[in-house]
C-alpha positions as CSV (number, residue, x, y, z in Angstrom):
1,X,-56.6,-85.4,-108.9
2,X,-60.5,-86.3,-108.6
3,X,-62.3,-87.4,-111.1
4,X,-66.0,-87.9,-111.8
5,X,-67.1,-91.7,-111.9
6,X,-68.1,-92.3,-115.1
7,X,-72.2,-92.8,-115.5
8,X,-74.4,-96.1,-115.5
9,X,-74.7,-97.1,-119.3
10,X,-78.4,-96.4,-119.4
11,X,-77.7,-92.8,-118.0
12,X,-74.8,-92.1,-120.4
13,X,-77.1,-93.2,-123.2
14,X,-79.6,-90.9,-122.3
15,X,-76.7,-88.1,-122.0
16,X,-75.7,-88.4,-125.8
17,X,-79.0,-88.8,-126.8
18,X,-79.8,-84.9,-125.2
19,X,-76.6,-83.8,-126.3
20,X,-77.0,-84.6,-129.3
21,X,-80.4,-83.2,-129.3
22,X,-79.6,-80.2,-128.2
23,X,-76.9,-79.6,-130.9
24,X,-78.9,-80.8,-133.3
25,X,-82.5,-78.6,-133.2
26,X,-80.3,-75.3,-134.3
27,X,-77.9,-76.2,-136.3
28,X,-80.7,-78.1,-138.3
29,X,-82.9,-74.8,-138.4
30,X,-79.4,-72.7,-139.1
31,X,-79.1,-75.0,-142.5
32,X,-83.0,-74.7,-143.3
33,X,-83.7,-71.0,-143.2
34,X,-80.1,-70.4,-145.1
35,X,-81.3,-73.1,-147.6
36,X,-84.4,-71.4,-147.9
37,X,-82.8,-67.7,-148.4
38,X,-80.7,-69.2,-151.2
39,X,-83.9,-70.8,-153.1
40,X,-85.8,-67.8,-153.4
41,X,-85.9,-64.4,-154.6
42,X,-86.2,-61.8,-151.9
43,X,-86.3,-58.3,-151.6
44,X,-83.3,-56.5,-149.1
45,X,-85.5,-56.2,-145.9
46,X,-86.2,-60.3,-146.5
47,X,-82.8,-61.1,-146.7
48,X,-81.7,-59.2,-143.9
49,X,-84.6,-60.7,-141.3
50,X,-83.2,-64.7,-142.5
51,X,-79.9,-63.1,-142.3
52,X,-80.9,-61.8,-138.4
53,X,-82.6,-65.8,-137.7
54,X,-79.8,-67.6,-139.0
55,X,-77.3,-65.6,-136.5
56,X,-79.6,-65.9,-134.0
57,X,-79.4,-69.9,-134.4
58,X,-75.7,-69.5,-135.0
59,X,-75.8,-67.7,-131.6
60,X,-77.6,-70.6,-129.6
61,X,-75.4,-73.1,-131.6
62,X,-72.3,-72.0,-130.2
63,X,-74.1,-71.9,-126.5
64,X,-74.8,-75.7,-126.5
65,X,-71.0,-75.9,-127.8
66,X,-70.1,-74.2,-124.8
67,X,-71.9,-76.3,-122.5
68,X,-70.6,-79.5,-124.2
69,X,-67.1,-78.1,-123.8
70,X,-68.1,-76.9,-120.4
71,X,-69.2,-80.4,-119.5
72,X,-65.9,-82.0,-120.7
73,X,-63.9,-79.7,-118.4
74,X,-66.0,-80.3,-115.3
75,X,-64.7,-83.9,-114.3
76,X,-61.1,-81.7,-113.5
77,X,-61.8,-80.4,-109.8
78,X,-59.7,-77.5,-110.6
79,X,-57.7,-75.7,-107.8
80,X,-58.3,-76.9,-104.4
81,X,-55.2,-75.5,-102.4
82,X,-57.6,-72.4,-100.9
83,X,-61.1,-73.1,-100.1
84,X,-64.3,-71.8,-101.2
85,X,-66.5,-70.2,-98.9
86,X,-69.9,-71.3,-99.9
87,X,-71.8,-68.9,-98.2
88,X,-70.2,-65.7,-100.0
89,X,-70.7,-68.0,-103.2
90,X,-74.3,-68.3,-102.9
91,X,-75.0,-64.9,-102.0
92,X,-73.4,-63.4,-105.0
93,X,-74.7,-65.5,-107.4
94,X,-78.6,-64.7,-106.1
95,X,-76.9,-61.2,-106.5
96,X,-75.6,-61.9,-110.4
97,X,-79.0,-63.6,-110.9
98,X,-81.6,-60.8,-109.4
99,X,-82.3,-59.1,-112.2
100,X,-83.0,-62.3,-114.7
101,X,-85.7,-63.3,-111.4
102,X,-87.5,-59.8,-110.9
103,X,-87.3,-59.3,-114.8
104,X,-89.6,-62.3,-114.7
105,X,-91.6,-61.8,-111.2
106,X,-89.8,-64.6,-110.0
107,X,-88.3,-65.4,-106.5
108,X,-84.7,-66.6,-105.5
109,X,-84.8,-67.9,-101.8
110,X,-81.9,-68.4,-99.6
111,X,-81.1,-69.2,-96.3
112,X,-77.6,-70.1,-94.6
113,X,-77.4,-71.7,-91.4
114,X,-73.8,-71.0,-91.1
115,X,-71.5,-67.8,-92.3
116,X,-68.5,-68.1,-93.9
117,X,-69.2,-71.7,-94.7
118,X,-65.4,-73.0,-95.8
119,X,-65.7,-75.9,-99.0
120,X,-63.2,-77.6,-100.8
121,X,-63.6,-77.0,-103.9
122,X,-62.5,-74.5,-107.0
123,X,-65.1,-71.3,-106.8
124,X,-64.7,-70.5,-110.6
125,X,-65.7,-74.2,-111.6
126,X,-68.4,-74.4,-108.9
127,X,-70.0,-71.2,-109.4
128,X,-70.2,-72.0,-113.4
129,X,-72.2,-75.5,-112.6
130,X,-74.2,-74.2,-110.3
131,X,-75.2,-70.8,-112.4
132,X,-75.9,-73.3,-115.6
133,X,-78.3,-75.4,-113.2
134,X,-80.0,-72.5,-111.7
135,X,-80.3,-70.7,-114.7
136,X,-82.1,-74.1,-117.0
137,X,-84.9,-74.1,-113.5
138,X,-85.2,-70.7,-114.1
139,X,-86.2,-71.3,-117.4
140,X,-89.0,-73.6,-116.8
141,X,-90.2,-72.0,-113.6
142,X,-93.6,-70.7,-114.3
143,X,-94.6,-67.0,-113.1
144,X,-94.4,-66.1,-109.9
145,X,-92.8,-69.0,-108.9
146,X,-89.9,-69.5,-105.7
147,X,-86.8,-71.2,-106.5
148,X,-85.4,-72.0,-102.7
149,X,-82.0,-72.3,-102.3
150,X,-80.8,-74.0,-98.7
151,X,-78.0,-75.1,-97.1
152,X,-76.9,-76.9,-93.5
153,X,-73.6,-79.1,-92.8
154,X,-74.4,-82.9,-92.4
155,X,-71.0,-84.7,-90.9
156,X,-67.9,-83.5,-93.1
157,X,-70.0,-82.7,-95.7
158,X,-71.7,-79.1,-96.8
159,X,-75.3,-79.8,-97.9
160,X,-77.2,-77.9,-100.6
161,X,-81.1,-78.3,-101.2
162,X,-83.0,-76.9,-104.1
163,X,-86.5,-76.5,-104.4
164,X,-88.4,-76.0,-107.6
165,X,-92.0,-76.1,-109.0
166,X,-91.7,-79.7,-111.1
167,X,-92.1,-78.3,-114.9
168,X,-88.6,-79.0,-116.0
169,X,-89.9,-81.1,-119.4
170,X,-88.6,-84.6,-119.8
171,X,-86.0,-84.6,-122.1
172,X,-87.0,-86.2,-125.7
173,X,-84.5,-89.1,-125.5
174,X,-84.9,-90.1,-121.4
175,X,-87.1,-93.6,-121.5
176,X,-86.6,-94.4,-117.7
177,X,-86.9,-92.8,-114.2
178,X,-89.0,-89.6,-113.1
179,X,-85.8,-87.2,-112.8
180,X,-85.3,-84.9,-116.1
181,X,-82.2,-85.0,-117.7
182,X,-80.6,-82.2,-119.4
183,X,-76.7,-81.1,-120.3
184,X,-77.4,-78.6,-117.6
185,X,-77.8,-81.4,-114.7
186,X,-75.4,-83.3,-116.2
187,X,-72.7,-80.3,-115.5
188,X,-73.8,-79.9,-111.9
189,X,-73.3,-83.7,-111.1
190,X,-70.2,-84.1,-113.0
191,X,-69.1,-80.1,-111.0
192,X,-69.6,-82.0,-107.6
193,X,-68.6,-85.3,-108.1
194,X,-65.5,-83.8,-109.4
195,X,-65.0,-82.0,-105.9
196,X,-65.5,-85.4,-103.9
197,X,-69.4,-85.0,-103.3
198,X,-72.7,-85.7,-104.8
199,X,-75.6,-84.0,-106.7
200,X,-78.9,-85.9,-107.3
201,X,-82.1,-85.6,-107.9
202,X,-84.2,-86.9,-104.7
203,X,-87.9,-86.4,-104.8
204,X,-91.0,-84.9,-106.4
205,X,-94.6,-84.7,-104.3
206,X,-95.9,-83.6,-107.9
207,X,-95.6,-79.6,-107.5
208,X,-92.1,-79.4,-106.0
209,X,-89.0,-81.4,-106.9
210,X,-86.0,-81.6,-104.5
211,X,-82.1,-81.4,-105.9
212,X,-79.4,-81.9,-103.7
213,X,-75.5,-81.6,-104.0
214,X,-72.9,-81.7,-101.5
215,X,-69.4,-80.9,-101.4
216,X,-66.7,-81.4,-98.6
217,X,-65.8,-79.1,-95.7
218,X,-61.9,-77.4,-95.9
């Protein structure tokens, strides 16, 4: 079984820093707005919109709990007796993530050089990693904006390239290096390290910023 190699020091200091963050923005609004509720008097409509913040909170709580638990279970490569054809995985998740684009009059690009496209790798645990990594660009994309999704084979190896408009913000605890760092990228490096390939940030020209992963052929 594959593993992923564990981090640099510096990087898996910055890691529990933004985990750690992350966990700890709504669980310390969570405890002041139910704090609050119990210090003061309030009338029945009060109480019910800090009941409606608090699970709220609660809600995006248990989201960064899923992607911390989600992170621990990405350095197991899962099930790689059938492959994954990349292709058909690619196309459906610009499919599963159409309407979250033209809801915001933003674009998902992607082209194929090659159909089916035959990986080795676990679809269920490589669709998850790449969704969560799509999905936190999305989030800072501005309007209007393309995210392009690419792919070509280089040797033995399937090759993935991801453009985006550079606005992902620099996470609160990261010190060194231009590439942001978020739970997010951390479960799409550990996702295809786990598989036998790679996923790094490459370059920035100041508007766009170039991911790229790879995983092996079948």
């Amino acid at each position: 079984m594959t593993s992923a190699p564990a981090p640099d020091p510096e990087s898996l200091r910055v890691f529990v820093g933004e985990v750690f963050h992350a966990l700890s923005q709504p669980l310390t609004a969570l405890q002041c707005s139910l704090e609050l509720s119990l210090q003061r008097d309030q009338t029945v409509e009060e109480l019910r919109a800090s009941l409606e913040t608090a699970l709220e909170l609660a809600g995006r709580l248990r989201q960064q709990l899923s992607l911390v638990r989600a992170l621990n279970d990405a350095t197991d490569p899962g099930d790689l007796s059938w492959p994954t054809d990349l292709s058909e995985l690619l196309l459906q998740l610009r499919e599963d993530m159409r309407p979250l684009f033209e809801s915001a009059a933003k674009t998902f690009s992607l082209k194929l050089d090659a159909q089916p496209l035959l990986v080795r790798a676990d679809k269920a645990k490589l669709m998850r990693g790449l969704f969560c990594f799509l999905e936190h660009l999305f989030r800072h994309l501005p309007p209007s904006a393309v995210l392009a999704v690419g792919v070509n084979v280089s040797g033995r190896q399937a090759r993935i390239n991801i453009h985006a408009a550079s606005c992902l913000p620099v996470s609160p605890c990261q010190t060194t290096g231009d590439s942001p760092y978020s739970c997010e990228i951390e479960l799409a490096r550990r996702t295809f390290l786990a598989t036998g390939g790679e996923f790094a940030f490459v370059s920035s020209n100041g508007e766009q910023n170039l991911w790229q992963a790879s995983v092996p052929l079948a």
